[in-house]
C-alpha positions as CSV (number, residue, x, y, z in Angstrom):
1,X,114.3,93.6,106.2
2,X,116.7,95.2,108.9
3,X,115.9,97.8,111.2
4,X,119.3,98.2,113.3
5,X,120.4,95.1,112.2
6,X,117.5,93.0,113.6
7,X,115.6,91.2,110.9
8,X,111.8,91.9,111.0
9,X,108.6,91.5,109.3
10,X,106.1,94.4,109.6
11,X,102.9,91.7,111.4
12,X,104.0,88.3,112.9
13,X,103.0,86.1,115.8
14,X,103.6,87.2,119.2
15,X,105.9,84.6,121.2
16,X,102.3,82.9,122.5
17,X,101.5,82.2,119.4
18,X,97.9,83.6,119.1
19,X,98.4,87.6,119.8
20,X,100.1,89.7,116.1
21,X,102.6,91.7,116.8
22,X,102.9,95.1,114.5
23,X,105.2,98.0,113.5
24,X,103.1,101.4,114.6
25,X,104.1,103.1,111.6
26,X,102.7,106.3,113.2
27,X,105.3,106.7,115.2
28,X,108.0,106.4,112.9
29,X,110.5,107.5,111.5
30,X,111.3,109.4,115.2
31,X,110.5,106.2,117.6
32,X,110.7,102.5,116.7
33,X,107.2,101.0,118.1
34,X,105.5,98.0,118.1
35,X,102.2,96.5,119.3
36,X,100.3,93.9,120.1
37,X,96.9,93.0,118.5
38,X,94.7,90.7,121.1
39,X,91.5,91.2,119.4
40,X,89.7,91.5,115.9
41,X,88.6,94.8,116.7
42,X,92.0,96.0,117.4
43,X,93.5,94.9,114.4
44,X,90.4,96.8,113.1
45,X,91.9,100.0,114.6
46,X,95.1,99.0,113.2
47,X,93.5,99.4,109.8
48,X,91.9,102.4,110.0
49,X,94.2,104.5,112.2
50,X,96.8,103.6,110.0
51,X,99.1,101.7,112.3
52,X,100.0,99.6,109.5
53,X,98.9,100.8,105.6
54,X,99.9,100.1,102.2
55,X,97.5,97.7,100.4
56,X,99.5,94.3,100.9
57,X,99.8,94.8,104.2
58,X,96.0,95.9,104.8
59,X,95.2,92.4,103.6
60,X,97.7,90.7,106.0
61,X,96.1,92.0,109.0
62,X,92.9,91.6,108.0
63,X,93.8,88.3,107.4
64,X,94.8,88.2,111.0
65,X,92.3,89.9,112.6
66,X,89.8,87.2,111.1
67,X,91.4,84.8,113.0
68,X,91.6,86.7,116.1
69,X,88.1,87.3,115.5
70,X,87.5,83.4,115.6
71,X,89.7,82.4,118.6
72,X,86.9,85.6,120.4
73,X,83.8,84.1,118.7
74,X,83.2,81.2,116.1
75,X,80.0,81.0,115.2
76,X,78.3,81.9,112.1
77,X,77.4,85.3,114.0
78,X,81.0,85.9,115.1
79,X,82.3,85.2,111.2
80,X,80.2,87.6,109.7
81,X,80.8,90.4,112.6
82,X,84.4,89.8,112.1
83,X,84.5,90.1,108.0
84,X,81.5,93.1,108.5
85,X,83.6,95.1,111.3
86,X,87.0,94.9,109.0
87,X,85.4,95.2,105.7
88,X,84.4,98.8,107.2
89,X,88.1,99.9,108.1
90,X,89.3,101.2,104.4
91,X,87.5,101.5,101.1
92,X,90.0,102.0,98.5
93,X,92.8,98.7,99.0
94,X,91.0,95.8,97.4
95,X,93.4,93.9,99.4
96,X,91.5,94.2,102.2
97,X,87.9,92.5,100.4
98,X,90.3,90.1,98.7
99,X,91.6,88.6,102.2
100,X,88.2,88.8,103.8
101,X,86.9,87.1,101.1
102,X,89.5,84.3,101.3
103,X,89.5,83.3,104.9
104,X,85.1,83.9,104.6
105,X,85.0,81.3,101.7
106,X,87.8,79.1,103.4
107,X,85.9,79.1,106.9
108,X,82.3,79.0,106.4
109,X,81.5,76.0,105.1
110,X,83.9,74.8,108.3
111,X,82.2,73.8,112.1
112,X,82.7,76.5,114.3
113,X,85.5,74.5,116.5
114,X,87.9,73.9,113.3
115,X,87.9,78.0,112.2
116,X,89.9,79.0,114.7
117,X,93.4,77.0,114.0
118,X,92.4,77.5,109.8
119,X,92.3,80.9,110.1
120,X,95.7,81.1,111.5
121,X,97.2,78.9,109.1
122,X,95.6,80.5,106.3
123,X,96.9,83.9,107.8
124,X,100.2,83.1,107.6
125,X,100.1,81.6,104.7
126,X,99.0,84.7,102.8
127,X,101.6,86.6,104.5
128,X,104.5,84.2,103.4
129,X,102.6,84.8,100.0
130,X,103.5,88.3,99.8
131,X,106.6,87.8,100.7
132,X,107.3,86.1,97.8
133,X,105.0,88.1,95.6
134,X,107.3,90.9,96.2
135,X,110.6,89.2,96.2
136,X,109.6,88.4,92.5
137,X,108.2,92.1,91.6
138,X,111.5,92.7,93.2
139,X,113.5,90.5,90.3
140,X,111.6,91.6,87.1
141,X,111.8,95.3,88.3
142,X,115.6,95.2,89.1
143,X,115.7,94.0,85.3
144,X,114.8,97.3,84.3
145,X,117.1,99.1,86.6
146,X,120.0,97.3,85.6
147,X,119.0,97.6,81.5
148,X,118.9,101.6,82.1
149,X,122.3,101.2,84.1
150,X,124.0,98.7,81.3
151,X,122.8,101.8,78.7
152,X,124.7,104.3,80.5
153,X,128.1,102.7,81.2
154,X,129.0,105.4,82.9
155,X,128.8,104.2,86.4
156,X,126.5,107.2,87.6
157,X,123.3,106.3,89.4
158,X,120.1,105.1,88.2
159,X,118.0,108.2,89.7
160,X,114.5,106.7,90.2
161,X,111.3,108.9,91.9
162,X,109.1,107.3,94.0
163,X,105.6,108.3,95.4
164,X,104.2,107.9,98.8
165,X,105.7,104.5,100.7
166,X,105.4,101.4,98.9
167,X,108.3,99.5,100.6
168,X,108.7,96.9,102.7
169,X,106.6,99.0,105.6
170,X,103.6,98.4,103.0
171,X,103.9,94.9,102.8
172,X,104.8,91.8,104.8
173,X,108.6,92.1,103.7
174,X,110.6,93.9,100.5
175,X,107.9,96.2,99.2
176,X,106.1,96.7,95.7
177,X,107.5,99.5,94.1
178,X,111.0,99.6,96.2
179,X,111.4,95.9,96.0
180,X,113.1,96.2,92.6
181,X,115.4,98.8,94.2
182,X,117.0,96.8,96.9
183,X,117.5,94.0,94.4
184,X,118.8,96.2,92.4
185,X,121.2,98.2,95.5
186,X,122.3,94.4,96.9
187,X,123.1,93.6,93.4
188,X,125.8,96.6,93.7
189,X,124.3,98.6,90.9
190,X,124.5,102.2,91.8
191,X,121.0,103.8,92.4
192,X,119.7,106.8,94.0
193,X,116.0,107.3,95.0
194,X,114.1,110.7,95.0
195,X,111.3,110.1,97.8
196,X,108.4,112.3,97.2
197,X,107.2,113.7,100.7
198,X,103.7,112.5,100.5
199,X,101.5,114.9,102.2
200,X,99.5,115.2,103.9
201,X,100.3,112.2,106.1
202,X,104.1,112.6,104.7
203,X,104.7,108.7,104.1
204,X,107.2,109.5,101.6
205,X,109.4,111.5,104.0
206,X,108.5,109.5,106.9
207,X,108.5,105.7,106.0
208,X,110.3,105.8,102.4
209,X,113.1,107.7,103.4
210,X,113.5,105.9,106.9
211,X,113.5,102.4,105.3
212,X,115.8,103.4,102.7
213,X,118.4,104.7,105.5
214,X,118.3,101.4,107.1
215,X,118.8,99.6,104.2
216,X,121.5,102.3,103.1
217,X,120.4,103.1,99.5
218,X,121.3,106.6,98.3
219,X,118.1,108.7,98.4
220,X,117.1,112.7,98.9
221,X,113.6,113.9,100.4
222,X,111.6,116.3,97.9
223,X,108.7,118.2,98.6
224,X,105.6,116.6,95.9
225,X,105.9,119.9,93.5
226,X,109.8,119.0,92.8
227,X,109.3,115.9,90.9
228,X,108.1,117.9,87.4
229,X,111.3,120.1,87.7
230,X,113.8,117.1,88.0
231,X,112.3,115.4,85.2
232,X,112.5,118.6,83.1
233,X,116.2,118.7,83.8
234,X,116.7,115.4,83.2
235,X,117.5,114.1,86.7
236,X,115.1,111.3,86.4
237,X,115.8,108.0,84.5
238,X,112.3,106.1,86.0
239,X,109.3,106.4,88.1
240,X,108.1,103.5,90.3
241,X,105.4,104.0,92.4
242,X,102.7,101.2,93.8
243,X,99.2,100.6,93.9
244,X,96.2,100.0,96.7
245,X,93.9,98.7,93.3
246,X,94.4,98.8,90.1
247,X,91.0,97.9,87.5
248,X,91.4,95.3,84.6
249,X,91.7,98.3,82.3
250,X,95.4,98.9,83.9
251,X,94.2,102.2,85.5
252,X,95.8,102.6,88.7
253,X,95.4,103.4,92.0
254,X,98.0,105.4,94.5
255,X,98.4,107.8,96.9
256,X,96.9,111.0,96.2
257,X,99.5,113.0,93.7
258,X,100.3,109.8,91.7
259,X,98.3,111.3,89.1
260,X,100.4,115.0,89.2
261,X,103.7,112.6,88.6
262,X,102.3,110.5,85.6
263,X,101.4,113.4,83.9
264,X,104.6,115.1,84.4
265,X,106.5,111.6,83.2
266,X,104.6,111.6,80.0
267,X,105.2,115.1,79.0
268,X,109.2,114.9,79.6
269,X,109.7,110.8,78.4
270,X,110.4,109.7,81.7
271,X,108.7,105.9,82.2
272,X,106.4,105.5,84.6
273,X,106.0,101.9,86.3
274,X,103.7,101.0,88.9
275,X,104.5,97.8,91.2
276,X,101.8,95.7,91.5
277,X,101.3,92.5,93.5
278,X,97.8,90.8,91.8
279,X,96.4,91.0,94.8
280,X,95.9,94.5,94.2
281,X,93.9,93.7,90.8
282,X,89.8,94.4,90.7
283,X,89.3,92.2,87.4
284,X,85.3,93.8,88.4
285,X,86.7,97.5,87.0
286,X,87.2,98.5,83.9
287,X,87.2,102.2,84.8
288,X,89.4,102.8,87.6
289,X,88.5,107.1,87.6
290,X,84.3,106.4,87.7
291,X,84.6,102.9,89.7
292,X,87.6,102.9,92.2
293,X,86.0,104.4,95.8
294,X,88.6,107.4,96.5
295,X,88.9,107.7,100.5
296,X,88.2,110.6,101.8
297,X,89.9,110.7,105.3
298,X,89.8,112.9,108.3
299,X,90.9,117.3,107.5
300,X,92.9,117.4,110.4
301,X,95.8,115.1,108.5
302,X,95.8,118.7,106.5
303,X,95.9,120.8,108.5
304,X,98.0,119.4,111.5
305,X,101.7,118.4,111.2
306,X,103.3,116.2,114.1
307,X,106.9,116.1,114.1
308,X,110.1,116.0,116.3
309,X,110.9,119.9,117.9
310,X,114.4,120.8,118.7
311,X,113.9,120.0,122.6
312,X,113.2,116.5,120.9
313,X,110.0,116.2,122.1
314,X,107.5,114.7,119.4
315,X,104.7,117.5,118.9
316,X,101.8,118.2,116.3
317,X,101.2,121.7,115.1
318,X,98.2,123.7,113.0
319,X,99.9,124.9,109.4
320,X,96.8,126.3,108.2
321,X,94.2,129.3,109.6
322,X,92.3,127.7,112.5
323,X,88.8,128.8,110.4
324,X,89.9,127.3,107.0
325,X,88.5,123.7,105.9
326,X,90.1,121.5,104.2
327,X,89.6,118.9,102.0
328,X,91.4,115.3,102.2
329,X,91.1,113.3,99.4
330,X,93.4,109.9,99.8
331,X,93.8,108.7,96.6
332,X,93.7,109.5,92.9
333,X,93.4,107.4,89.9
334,X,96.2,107.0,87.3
335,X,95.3,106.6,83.4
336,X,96.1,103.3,81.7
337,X,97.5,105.3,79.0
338,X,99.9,107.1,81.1
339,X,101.6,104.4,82.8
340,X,104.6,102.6,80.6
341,X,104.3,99.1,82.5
342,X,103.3,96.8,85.4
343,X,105.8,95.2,87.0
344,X,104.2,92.0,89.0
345,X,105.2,89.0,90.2
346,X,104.9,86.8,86.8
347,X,107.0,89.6,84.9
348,X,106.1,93.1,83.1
349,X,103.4,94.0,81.3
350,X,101.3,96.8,79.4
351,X,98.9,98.7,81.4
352,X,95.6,97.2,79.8
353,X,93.3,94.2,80.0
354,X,95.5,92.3,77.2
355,X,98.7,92.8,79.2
356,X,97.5,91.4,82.5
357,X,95.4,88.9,81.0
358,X,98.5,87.7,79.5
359,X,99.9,86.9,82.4
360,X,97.2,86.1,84.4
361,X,94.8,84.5,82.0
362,X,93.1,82.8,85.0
363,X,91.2,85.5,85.7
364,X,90.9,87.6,82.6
């Protein structure tokens, strides 16, 4: 994707062709930053400070920081420190266990001098994966959008709410759930994108809507309460959102107040779709609400906002009373039975065991 005109990736290989380069999405949408990743523990920090996020992505750079990890230490010891020390970073994206697991089953049984070079390969090769992954969630989802479009006739917009950031900034390139929105957008049909703030960490308002400007697709920032009263009214023909892991059952995943929009979907007719790269699948859960581990991250991403201030200085302020706690809860856990479809990378399907089975029967 673009950002000023410049084609980019969100992680890719510095011009030495060993250090990963990254977009600190912390920064955004006020400054345009990237880094530079030199070691495994600093793509470790990448994780878990959340310079990059969103599950696909997550998986990407752990992918790289194994093989940073390996050009630092190859030895049995070093592997295992390497998959331990990144394993830790985030609980909830079983992206992150899925690429560990993949470079750890493709480099142990290797001598220490050959991991190094594999591990790069294999990095980039699960990052050109995604890529394509999403370019095809991209395809089937658009499908939809232009169905709902064809329906109307009318030439208004396809008004479509979205929760949290699962574009391109979560992925390698093009995004889960606003992958089939640019396909749809370059395809000229008209759309227009409600972007759910997010809070606390505001991704929605932050990422979604700064990705979509660049891209220029129609959207509007809402606070996360809004999205109940559009549908009510009628001002919502879909929701996509994605997924950092969704069980074999079809229960899924997302951002904390994923849960808030499904429910609201269901009681006003409104589908719901979730983007989902299978990646993202644990075929080990069947119940996603009692099995999925719901990240509980730091209170002060409650009760502190940082922003831009009218001098244009970027500063963080207190919103809440200085002796309140708060609670931070990352995630919630959507209902199979609440969610009209998964769109993935082999087509649409129900949310249940059957559905993705039946298009992945390889692992069902």
């Amino acid at each position: 994707m673009n950002v000023n005109g410049i084609p980019y990736r969100t992680i890719w290989l510095a011009e030495d062709g060993w250090a990963v380069e990254i977009i600190d999405q912390t920064r955004l949408p006020h400054e345009f930053v990237t880094l530079r990743l030199e070691t495994m523990k600093d793509a470790a920090t990448a994780i878990a400070d959340m310079w990059v996020r969103g599950a696909p992505l997550i998986g990407a750079t752990a992918a790289y920081g194994m093989a940073l990890g390996m050009r630092e230490d190859a030895t049995d010891g070093g592997l295992t420190t390497a998959y331990d020390v990144l394993m830790a970073t985030r609980p909830t994206a079983v992206n992150l266990r899925w690429a560990l697991d993949d470079l750890k089953a493709l480099l142990e049984p290797m001598d220490a001098g050959a991991r190094n070079h594999a591990a790069y390969v294999r990095a980039a090769e699960i990052c050109d994966e995604d890529v394509a992954i999403c370019s095809a969630i991209g395809d089937h989802g658009a499908a939809l959008i232009q169905d709902i479009a064809a329906k109307r006739g009318s030439g208004d917009p396809v008004n479509i709410l979205t929760h949290c950031n699962a574009g391109w900034l979560a992925t390698v390139d093009w995004g889960t759930a606003l992958a089939p929105i640019y396909k749809a957008f370059d395809a000229r049909v008209p759309v227009h994108v409600w972007v759910d703030e997010t809070r606390p960490r505001n991704q929605g308002a932050s990422l979604t809507a700064w990705e979509l400007g660049q891209h220029g697709v129609p959207h509007t920032v809402i606070v996360d309460n809004v999205g109940g009263h559009l549908m009510q009214h009628g001002k919502v023909d879909l929701c996509i959102t994605g997924t950092d892991r969704t069980a074999a059952s079809g229960d899924v995943c997302n951002k904390i107040g994923t849960y808030l929009k499904a429910l609201a979907a269901s009681d006003n007719n409104v589908p719901f779709y979730v983007g989902l790269p299978s990646p993202t699948i644990d075929w080990t859960i069947d119940d996603g609400v009692a099995d999925i581990p719901i990240e509980e991250r730091d209170a002060g991403e409650v009760t502190h906002l940082k922003g831009r201030t009218a001098d244009g200085a970027i500063a963080e302020i207190a919103v809440v009373p200085s002796t309140s706690p708060a609670a931070n809860f990352a995630f919630d856990v959507t209902p199979a039975r609440l969610v009209t479809g998964l769109i993935t990378e082999r087509g649409v399907c129900a949310a249940s065991r059957d559905g993705l089975g039946g298009l992945f029967p390889e692992f069902a």
